[in-house]
Structures are given as structure tokens and as C-alpha cells.
N, C-alpha and C positions, 0 to 999 in steps of 0.2 A: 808405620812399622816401629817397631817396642823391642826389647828384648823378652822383656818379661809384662804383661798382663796380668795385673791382680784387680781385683773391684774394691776399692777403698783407699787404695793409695794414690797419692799424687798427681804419680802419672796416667795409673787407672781411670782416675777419676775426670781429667783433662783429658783424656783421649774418647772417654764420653761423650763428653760437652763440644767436645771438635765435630764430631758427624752431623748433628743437624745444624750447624752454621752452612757449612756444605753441600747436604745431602739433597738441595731442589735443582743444583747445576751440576753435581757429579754422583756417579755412581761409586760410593766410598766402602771399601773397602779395608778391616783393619788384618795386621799380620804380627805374629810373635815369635820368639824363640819357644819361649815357653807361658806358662797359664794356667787357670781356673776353667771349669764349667760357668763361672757364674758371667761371666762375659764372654760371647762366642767371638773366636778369630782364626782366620786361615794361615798356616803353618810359614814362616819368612822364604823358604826355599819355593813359593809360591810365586811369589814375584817375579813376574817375564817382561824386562823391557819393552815397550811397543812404540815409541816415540809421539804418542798422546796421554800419556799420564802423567800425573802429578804424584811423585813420591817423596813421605811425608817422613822422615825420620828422626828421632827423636834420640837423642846422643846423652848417654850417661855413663854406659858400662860395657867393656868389648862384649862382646857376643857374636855368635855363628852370622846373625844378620850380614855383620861387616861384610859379609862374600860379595854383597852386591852392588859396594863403594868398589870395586876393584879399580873400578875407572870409570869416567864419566858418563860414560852411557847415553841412549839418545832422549832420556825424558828428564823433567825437570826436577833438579832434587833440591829439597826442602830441609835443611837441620833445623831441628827444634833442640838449641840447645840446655838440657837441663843439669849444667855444671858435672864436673867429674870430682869428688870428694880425694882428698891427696892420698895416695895409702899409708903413707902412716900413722892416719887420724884411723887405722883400723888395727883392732889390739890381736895380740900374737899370733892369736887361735882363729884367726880368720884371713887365713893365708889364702884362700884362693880370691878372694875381695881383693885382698891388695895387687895379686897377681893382672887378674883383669881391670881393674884401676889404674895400672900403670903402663898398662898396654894401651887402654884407650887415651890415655895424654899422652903416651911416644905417637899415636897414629893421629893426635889431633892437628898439630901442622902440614902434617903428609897430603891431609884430604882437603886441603882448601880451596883448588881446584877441582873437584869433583861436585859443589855442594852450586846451585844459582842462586842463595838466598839461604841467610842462618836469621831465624827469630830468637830473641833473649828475654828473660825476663825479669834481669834486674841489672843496673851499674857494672858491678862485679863481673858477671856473665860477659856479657860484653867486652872489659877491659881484657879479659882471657881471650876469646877468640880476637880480637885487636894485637896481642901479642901473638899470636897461633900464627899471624899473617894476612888471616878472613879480615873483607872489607866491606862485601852488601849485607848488613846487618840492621833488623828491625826489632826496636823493644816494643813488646806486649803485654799484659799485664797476664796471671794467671787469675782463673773464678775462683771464688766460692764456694760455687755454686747452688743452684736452689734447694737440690734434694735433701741437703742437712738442716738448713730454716723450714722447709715446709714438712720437714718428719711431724708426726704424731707419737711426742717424747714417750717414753716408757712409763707408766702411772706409777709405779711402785718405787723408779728409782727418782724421779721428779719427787716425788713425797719426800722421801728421806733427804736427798741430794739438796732439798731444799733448806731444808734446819742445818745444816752441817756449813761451815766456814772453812774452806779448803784452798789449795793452791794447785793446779795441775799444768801435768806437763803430757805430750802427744808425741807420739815418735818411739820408732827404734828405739828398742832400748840396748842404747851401743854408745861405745867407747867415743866415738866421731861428737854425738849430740851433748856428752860430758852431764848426763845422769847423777852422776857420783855429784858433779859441783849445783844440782838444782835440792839434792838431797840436802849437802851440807848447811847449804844457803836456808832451806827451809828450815832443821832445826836450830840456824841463828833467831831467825823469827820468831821462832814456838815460843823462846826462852821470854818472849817482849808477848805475847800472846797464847796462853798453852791450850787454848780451844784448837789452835789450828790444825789441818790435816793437810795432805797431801796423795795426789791421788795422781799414776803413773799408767799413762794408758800406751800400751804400745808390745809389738812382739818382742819376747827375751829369746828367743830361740839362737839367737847369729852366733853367742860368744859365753859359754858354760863360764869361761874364765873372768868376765868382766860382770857376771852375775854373782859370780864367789864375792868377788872386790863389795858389790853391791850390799852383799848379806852381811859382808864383815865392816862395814862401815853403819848401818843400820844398828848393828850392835854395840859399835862402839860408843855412838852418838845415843844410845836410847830410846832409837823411838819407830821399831820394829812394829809396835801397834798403832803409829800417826802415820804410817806409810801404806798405800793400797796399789795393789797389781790386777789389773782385770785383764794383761791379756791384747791380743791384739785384738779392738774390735772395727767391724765395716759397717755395722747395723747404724743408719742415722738415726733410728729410734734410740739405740744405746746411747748413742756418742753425744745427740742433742742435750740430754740434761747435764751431762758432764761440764758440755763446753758452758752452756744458760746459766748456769748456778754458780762456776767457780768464780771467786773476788779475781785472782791472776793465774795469769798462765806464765809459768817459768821455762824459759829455752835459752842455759846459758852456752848453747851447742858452740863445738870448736869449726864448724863449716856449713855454711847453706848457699847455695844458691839463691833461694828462694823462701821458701817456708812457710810453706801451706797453711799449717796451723796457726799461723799467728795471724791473717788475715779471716781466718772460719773463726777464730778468738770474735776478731775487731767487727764479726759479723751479727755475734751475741750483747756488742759492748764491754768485751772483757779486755781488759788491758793487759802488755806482756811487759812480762821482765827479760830481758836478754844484757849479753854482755857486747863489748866493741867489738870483738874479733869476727864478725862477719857482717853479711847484707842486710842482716835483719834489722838497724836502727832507719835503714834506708826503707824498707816494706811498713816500717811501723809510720814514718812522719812524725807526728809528735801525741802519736796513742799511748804511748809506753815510756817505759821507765829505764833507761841504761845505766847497769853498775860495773864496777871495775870488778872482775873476775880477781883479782891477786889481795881482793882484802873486801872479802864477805863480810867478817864481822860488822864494816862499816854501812856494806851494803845492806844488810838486814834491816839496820836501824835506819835507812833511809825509807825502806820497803812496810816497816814498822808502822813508821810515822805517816807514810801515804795512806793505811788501811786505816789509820784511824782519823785521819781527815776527813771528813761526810764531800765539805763543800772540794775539795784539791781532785778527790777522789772522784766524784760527781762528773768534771769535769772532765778527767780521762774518758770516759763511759761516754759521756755526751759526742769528743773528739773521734772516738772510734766507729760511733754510728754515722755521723758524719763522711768520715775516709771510707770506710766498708764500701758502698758503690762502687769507690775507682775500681775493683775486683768482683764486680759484679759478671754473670755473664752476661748480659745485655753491654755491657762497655765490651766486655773483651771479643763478642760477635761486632760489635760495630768497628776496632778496631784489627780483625780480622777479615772483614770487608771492603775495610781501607787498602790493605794490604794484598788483598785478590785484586781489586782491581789495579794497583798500580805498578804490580810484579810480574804477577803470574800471566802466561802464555797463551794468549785468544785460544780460539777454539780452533785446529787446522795448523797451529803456528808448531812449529817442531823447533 
């Protein structure tokens, strides 16, 4: 159970990859608030306790769902937690985000008796529901997954995408992931390399106001024509050559959880840039490159001198294919396995 169901996001795409680890021993079932055609799901007011299921919930953002945490119920419940972003890392004009942001962290230590089992999937995660009060907690790793490696890249943007020396970033493009400081960072770099590009894949729709900031920082810096917007795409045919071809991926985001894209990065061999301030140096191991967020200038010239290393450079690329597995799904059905068997409820057991 989701709030929301989209096919390309995150948790879309993780809710995928959950049913057939499952689907020879139960009959699975997914549920949302809301949705796409492009993924079929039965509507969350769907769900009738019967005291043989396994309810699978997946916790980010309040939503209508919450109705059926009222109280424990007789079947077993599962949080899948995938962190709650603070609301203030959400800018002015995106007041109902913060609204429901802040309601799901007032109701996160309330339900800690309601949940038999919370999954995390990173340090951070964890340490949060450890403070929430939650105690049966198991880290698992997030996939991949295969769909994006085995696309059949786009031929025309593989061609071009190929000649081109870029830097790209994935995600929202929102106030929270800090866009403005991957922009900045990049025209320090241009100044040491001025081939460079930077290419921005991600929906602008959340916040008109942090897209102004966007245009007018763009302009300030000059370099409105090294910067590309393509939009939110789901197509792995699109997304493959973006991720295959960029030298790094920049995410010097103010919150994650997790973060998907730096592991689909470390899938191509693309190493990330990120800053301290969240989980991500912990998802990278030592594929990436960590800068101090409060003095770009210095980080550019660190990020400079890495692109033009052959052999320093080589050896990220080599590091990440390497790590990529631990996020494979074959690891995270086997660790998902682990965890049926030594949690979850026989068959009859109520």
C-alpha cells in the first residue's frame, strides 16, 4: 500500500520489483491513494482486514491510506520505511507538502505499536525510527533494477549523448534536492573546463517559485545555454543514455533517505558528487567524491582535477561497478527472503 503510484519513481519502481519476489507464495495485491494507468492498482479504501494477510505499507507522506493504521488490526503490518523529507526543506509555494510532511512525522511515534516489522534502507532511516521509539527493525537494500541496464538506449540520443562531456543530475527538481547548489557547482567547473554541460532531468512542476530562483541564477552565472531540462522522464530507453554517457552525476540534495539515482549512476559506472549533509556518502561507499557544500569554489577545483585524472578517474568507474551488485535485485530478493522466512507469519498463524 502507497500513497501515490507512479511508474518511474522510486517507490514505483520498488513496488515493481516487490511482487514477483512474492508472488509464487502469495497472492499480492498492490493499493494506492492515488495513480497512473501505467501501473494497475486497487484503490487503499480496498483493504479489509482478514487476519491472513500480510499488509505491506510503505511510509513517506500522510495520506488517506493512514485510515487503516487506526489500530492494530488483526493482520500483520509491514512499514517500509522510506524517510519523511523535514518540511522546511520544501519552499514557500509548496505548502501542502509541508503540511502533510509534518503530519506524517507527528503520527510517526504514535504508530509504533501498530506496525510487527519496519524495513529501512539506509543508517539514517533507521536512527529515525530508533528515535520514533520502533524496535523490530530490518535494513535492506533498495534495486536497481534491471529494466534500466537491459533498455534498448534511444539511437539518436546515444549518438549525440555520446560526443558531449556532461554532468547530470536526476530528481525533482525542488528546493529539498538543492538544484540551485548542483548548478552553481557546475559553472565553477565550466570555468576549469568550458566544453562542459550539464543536463537536469527531473519534474519542475512542484514549485513555479524555485524555478524563477532557477532561471534567475542561470542568468546570473551565464550559462543558460550549458544547462538542459528534459522534463520528467520514466522511459529507460530515454534515461539509459543520460545515465551511460554522463562523466558525474551531481546530488548535492539537502535530505535523502536513500537515493535511487546514485546507485542506477554506480550501475553505468558513473560516479557521484554529493555533499555531507545526508545518507548519500553512506549508499556511495567509496564510488564518489564528497565536497563541502559551503565553499564550491574549492570544490569544483577538486571535481576539476578528478575529470582530468584518466588513471584517479578510472578507478571510481572500476569502484562502482564493483559496489553496483550490493543493489542489485537478485541481492535484494535474497535479502527479502531472509527476512520472510524469519518474520513473517506461517501460513494459518494469525
Amino acid at each position: 500500500m502507497t500513497a501515490s503510484l507512479v511508474a518511474g519513481d522510486a517507490i514505483g519502481n520498488y513496488i515493481r520489483m516487490l511482487g514477483p519476489i512474492f508472488s509464487s507464495r502469495y497472492e499480492v495485491a498492490v493499493l494506492a491513494d492515488r495513480g497512473t494507468q501505467e501501473q494497475p492498482f486497487l484503490p487503499s479504501f480496498a483493504y479489509v482486514p482478514t487476519a491472513g494477510d500480510i499488509l505491506w505499507f510503505h511510509y513517506s507522506i500522510y495520506s488517506d491510506n493512514f485510515a487503516c493504521l487506526r489500530r492494530r488490526g488483526p493482520d500483520f503490518k509491514i512499514m517500509d520505511f522510506h524517510g519523511v523529507c523535514p518540511p522546511e526543506l520544501f519552499a514557500d509555494d509548496e505548502r501542502q507538502m509541508k503540511r502533510l510532511t509534518a503530519r506524517a512525522l507527528r503520527k510517526l511515534p504514535k504508530l509504533r505499536d501498530v506496525f510487527d516489522l519496519c524495513l529501512v534502507h539506509s543508517d539514517y532511516s533507521e536512527r529515525v525510527l530508533r528515535e520514533a521509539g520502533y524496535e523490530q527493525i530490518v535494513k535492506t537494500p533498495l534495486a536497481i533494477g534491471r529494466a534500466l541496464a537491459g533498455a534498448d538506449e534511444h539511437p539518436f540520443l546515444a549518438k549525440h549523448l555520446a560526443r558531449l562531456e556532461y554532468l547530470l543530475f536526476v530528481g525533482r527538481v525542488v528546493f529539498q534536492k538543492d538544484v540551485l547548489g548542483a548548478i552553481e557547482l557546475f559553472a565553477h567547473i565550466r570555468r576549469r573546463r568550458p566544453q562542459l554541460k550539464l543536463w537536469i532531468l527531473g519534474d519542475r512542476s512542484a514549485s513555479p517559485q524555485y524555478q524563477k530562483q532557477i532561471g534567475e541564477l542561470l542568468a546570473r552565472l551565464g550559462v543558460e545555454r550549458d544547462v538542459g531540462f528534459t522534463g520528467r522522464l520514466s522511459d529507460p530507453a530515454l534515461l539509459k543514455p543520460f545515465f551511460k554517457y554522463a562523466r558525474l552525476l551531481v546530488m548535492l540534495t539537502r535530505w535523502e533517505s536513500f537515493c535511487v539515482p546514485v546507485v542506477e549512476a554506480m550501475g553505468f559506472g558513473v560516479p557521484t558528487v554529493t555533499s555531507e549533509r545526508t545518507c548519500v556518502p553512506e549508499i556511495l561507499g567509496e564510488t564518489g567524491f564528497v565536497v563541502d557544500r559551503a565553499s564550491l569554489e574549492d570544490a569544483a577545483e577538486n571535481v576539476a582535477a578528478l575529470l582530468a585524472d584518466g588513471e584517479r578517474y578510472g578507478e571510481l568507474r572500476r569502484r562502482c561497478l564493483e559496489r553496483a551488485p550490493l543493489f542489485s535485485e537478485a541481492q535484494m530478493a535474497e535479502q527479502l527472503r531472509a527476512v520472510e522466512k524469519r518474520y513473517f507469519p506461517r501460513p494459518g498463524q494469525s
